[in-house]
C-alpha positions in Angstrom: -10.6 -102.0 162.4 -10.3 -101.7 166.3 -7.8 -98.9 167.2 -5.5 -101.3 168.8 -5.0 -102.6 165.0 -4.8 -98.8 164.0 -1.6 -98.2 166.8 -0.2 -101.5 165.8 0.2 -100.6 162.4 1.3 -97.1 163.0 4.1 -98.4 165.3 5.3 -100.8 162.4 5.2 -97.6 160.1 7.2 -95.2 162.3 10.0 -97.9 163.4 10.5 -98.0 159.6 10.7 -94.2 159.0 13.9 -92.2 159.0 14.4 -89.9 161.7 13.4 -86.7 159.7 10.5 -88.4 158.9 9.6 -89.0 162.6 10.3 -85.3 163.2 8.2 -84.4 160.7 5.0 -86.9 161.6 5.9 -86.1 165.2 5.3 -82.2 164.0 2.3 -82.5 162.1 0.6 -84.6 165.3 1.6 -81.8 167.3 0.1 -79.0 165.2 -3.2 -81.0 164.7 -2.9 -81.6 168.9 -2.7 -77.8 169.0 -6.1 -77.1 167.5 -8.2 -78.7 169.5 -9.2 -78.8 173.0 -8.6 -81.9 175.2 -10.9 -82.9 177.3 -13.9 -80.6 175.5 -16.4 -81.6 173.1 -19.0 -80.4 171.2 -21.5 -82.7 169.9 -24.9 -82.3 168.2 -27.9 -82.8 169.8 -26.0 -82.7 173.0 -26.4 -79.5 174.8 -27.1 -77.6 171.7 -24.0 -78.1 170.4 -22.2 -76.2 172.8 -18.6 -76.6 174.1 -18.9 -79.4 177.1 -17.1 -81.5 179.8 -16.5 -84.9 178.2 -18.3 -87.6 179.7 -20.9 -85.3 181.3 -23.5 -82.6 179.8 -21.8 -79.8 181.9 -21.4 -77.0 179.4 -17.8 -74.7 179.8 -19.9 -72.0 179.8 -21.8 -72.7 182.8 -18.9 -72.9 184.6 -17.1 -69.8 183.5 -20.1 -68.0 184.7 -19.8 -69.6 187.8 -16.3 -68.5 187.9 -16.7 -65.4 187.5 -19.6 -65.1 190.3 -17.1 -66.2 192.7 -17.7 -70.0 192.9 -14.7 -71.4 193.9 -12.6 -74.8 191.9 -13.4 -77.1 195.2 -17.2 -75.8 195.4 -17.5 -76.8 191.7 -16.0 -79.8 192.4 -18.3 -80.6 195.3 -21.5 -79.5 193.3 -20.6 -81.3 190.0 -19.4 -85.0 191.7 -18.5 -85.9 187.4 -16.2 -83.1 187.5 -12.8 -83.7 187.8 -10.1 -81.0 189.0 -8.0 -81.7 185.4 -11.2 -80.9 183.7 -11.4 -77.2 185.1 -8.1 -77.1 183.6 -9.1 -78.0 180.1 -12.5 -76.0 180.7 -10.2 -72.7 181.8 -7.8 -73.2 179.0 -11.0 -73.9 176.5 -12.4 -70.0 178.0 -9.0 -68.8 177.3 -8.6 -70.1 173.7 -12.6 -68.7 172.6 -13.5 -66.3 175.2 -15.3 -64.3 172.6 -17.4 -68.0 172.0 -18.2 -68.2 176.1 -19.0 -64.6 176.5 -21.7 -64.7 173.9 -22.9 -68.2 175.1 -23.3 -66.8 178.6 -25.2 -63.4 177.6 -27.1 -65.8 175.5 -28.0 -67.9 178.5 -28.4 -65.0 180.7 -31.1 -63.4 178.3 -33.2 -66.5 178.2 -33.4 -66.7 182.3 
């Protein structure tokens, strides 16, 4: 099933849903939405599983550390051409949400330089 075939039929179920049942899908989206971390993934096999930039192999850690060695947004920017200013966003927001995570992913990556 393609997921335009997926949104079809969800729109045919949610035109035929009372409004407190919109409320309530609308709330369970939202706290499934709130668990997770737009724009970051985490894949197998793909930089040893850690936290990444979608569409590139640039792990949030690497740039938290460059962060906090005083790399600025617009140098990132100009040394990673993938990286897109939103995507600091989600990768500031991601170090935010599991600081404890990056810290002990940059120590790690520290020790084994």
């Amino acid at each position: 099933m393609n997921i335009m075939t997926r949104l079809e039929e969800a729109e045919k179920l949610v035109a035929g849903m009372s409004a407190a049942e919109k409320a309530q899908l609308l709330q369970g989206v939202a706290l499934q939405l709130a668990d997770t971390s737009p724009g970051i993934e985490s894949l197998p096999g793909v930089c040893g599983g850690e936290p990444c930039i979608v569409r590139t192999r640039i792990p949030v850690w690497v740039l938290e550390q460059a962060r906090r060695l005083g790399t600025s947004e617009a140098e990132m920017l100009r040394s990673y051409p993938t990286l897109r200013a939103f995507d600091l966003v989600n990768a500031w927001n991601y170090v935010a949400k599991y600081r404890e995570e990056i810290d002990r992913q940059i120590h790690e990556n520290e020790d084994a330089t």
